[in-house]
DRENNU-106667 format. One record per residue: residue number from 1; x, y, z of N, C-alpha, C in turn. Coordinates in steps of 0.05 Angstrom, whole numbers. Example, Ala and Ser with C-alpha at 12.3 -4.5 7.8 and 13.67 -1.06 7.14 Angstrom:
REM residues 2
  lomi    n_px    n_py    n_pz   ca_px   ca_py   ca_pz    c_px    c_py    c_pz
     1     264    -114     156     246     -90     156     264     -66     156
     2     257     -45     142     273     -21     143     258       1     157
This chain:
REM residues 162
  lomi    n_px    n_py    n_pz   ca_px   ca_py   ca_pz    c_px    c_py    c_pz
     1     838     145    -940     840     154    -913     843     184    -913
     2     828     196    -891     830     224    -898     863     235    -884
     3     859     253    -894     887     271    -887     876     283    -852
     4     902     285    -830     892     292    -814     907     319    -809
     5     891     343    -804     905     367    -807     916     363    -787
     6     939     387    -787     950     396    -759     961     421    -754
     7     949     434    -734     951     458    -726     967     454    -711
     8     976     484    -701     997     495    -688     989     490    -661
     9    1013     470    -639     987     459    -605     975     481    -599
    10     986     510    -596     969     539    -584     941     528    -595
    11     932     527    -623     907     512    -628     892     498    -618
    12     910     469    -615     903     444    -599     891     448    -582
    13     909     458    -559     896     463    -537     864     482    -538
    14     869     503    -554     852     520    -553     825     504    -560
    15     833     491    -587     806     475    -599     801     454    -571
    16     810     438    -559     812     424    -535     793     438    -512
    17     799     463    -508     787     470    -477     772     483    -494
    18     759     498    -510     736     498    -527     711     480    -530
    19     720     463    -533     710     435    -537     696     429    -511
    20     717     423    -489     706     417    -467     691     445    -449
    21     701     458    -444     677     490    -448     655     488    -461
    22     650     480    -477     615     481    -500     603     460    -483
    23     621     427    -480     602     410    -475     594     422    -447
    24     615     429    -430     608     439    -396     583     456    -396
    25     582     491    -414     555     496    -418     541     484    -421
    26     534     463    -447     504     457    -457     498     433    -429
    27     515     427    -421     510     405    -394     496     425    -383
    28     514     448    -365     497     462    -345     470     480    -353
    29     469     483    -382     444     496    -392     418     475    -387
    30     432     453    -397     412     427    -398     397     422    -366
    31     419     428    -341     412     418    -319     395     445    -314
    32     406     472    -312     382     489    -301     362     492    -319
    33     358     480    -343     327     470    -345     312     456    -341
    34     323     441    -334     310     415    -324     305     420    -289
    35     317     441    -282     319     446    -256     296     460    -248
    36     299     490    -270     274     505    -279     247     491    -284
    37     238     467    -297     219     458    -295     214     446    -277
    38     226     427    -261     222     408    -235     208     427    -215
    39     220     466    -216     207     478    -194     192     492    -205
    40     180     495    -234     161     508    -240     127     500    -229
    41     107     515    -220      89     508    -203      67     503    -236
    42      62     472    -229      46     464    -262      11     467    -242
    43      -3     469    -222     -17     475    -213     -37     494    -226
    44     -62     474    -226     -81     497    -243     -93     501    -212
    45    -105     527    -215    -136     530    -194    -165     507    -197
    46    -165     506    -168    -183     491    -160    -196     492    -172
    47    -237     475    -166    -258     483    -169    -257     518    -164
    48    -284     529    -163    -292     550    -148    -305     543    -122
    49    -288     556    -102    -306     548     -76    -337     561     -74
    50    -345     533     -70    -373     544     -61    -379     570     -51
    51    -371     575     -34    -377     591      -7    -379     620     -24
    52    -356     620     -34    -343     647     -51    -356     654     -79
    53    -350     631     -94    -349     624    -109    -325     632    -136
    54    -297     632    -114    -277     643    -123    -255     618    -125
    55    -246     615    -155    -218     595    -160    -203     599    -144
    56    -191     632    -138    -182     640    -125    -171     632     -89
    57    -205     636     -75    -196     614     -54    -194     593     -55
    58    -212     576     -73    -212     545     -70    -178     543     -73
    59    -169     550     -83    -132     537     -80    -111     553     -63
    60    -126     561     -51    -105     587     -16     -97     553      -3
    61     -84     561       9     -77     549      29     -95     533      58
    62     -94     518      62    -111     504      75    -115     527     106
    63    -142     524     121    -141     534     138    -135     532     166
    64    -121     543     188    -114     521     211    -145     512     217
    65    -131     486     235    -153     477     250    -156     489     267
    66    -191     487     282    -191     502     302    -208     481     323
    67    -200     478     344    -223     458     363    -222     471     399
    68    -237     459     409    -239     474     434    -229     466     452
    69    -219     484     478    -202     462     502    -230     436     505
    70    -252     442     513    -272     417     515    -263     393     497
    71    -266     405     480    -265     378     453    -234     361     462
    72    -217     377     470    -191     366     469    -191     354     491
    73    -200     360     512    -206     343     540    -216     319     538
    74    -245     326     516    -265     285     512    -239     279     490
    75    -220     284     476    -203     277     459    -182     266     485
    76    -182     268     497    -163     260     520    -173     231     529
    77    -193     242     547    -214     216     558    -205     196     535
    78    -219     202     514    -221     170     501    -201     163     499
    79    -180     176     494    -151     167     486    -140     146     508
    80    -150     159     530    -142     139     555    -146     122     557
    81    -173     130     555    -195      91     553    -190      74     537
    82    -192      87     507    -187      65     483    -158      65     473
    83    -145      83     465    -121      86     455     -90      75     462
    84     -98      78     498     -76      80     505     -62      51     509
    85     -85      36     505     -81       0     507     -51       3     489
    86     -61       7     469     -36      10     447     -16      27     450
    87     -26      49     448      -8      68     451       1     101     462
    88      27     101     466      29     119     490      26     149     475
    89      30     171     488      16     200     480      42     218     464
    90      63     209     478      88     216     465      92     202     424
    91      75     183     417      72     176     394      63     194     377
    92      51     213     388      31     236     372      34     259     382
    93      62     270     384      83     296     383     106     294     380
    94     123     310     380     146     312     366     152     313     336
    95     184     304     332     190     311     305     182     289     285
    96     182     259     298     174     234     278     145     246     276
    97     130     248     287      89     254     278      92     277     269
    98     113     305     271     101     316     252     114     311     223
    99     141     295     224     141     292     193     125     275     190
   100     109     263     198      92     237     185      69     250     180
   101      50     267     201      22     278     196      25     305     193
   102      42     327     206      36     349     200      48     366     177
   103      50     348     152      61     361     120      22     362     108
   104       8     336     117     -13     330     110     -40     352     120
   105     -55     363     107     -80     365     121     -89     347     147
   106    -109     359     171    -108     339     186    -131     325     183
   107    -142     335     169    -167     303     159    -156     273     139
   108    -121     272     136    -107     255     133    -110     240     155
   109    -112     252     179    -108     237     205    -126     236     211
   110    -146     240     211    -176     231     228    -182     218     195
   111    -185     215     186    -185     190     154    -176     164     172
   112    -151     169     171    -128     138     175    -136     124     207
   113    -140     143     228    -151     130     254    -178     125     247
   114    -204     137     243    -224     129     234    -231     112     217
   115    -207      96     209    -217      75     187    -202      56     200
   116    -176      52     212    -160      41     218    -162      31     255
   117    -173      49     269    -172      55     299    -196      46     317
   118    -193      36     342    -176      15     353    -165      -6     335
   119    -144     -22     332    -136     -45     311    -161     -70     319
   120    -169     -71     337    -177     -89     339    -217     -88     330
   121    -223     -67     330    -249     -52     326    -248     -31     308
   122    -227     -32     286    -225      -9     267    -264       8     263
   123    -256      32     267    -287      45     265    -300      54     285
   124    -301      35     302    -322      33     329    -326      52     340
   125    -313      74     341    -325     107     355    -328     111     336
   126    -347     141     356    -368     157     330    -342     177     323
   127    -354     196     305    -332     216     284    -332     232     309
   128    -349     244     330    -339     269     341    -317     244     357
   129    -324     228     362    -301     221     390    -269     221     370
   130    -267     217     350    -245     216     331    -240     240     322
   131    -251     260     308    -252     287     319    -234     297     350
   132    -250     286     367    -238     301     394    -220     287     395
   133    -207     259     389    -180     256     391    -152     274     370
   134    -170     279     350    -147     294     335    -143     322     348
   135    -167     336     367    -166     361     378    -146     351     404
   136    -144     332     416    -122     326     437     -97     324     417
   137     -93     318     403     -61     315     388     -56     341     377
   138     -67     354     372     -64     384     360     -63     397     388
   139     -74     394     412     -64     405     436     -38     391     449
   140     -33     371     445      -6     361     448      15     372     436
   141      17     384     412      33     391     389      30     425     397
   142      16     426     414      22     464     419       2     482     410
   143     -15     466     393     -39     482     386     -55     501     409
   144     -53     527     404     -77     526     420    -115     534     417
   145    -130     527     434    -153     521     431    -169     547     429
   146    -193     536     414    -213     569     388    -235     566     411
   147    -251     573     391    -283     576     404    -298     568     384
   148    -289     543     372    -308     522     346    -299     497     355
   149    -322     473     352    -298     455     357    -293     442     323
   150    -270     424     318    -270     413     302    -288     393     283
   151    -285     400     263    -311     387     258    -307     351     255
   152    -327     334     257    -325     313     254    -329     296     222
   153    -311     317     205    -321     310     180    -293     308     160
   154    -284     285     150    -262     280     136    -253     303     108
   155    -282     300      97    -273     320      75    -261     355      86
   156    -282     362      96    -288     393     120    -255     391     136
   157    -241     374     140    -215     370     163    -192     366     136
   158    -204     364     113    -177     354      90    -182     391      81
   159    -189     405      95    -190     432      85    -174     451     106
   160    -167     432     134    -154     446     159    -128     432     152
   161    -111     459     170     -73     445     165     -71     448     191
   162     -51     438     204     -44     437     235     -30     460     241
């Protein structure tokens, strides 16, 4: 059996809160690395955008949408006609829709109604009328209206932010 030294307690203690001091560092070293990586941006650049043909833009930031008071008006209309069976206009503003749709591009949202919308006829309008309903919800939400209208194209709208 080994011999167990023994120091003077001034020691004890010292070796004691030493001890627990090292482990407390390498804990907190351990957590702001792990902290450090969780917020490090691992993001490579896009394609090259076409247009440009710069990495550069292809990964900027999405661009707002832009649609016209017209568009947002037949975005109204239909909403009335078809939408409203279901549901009311206050569903698509405020703070619940924009944490739900406006973190997203808004061709998330003309995606999910266009595939999904009316429930009963999922599809059945054309893209501009689904289009012009997303240009009424973006005028509900405070947007206000350009001199383009939105386009009626899922990929082209996953490139617009609200």
């Amino acid at each position: 059996m080994a011999a167990r030294r023994h120091h003077h307690p001034f020691f004890e203690v010292l070796i004691g809160r030493v001890g627990r001091r090292a482990r407390t560092a390498t804990l907190l070293l351990f957590l702001g690395g792990v902290a450090g990586c969780a917020s490090a941006s691992h993001a490579t650049p896009g394609p090259a955008d076409p247009s440009t043909g710069s990495a550069e833009t292809a990964s900027a930031q999405p661009a707002p949408a832009v649609f016209t008071a017209e568009q947002a008006q037949r975005g109204q209309r239909v909403f009335s006609t078809v939408c409203s069976v279901c549901h009311g206009r206050n569903e698509f503003r405020g703070p619940i829709f924009a944490f739900t749709w406006m973190a997203e591009p808004v061709g998330h949202l003309f995606e999910h109604i266009s595939t999904n919308m009316p429930q009963d006829r999922p599809g059945s309008l054309s893209a501009e009328e689904y289009a012009a309903i997303v240009a009424y919800f973006l005028q509900l939400n405070g947007r206000q209206a350009g001199d383009s209208e939105l386009p009626a194209d899922a990929e082209l709208l996953g490139r617009r932010r609200w």
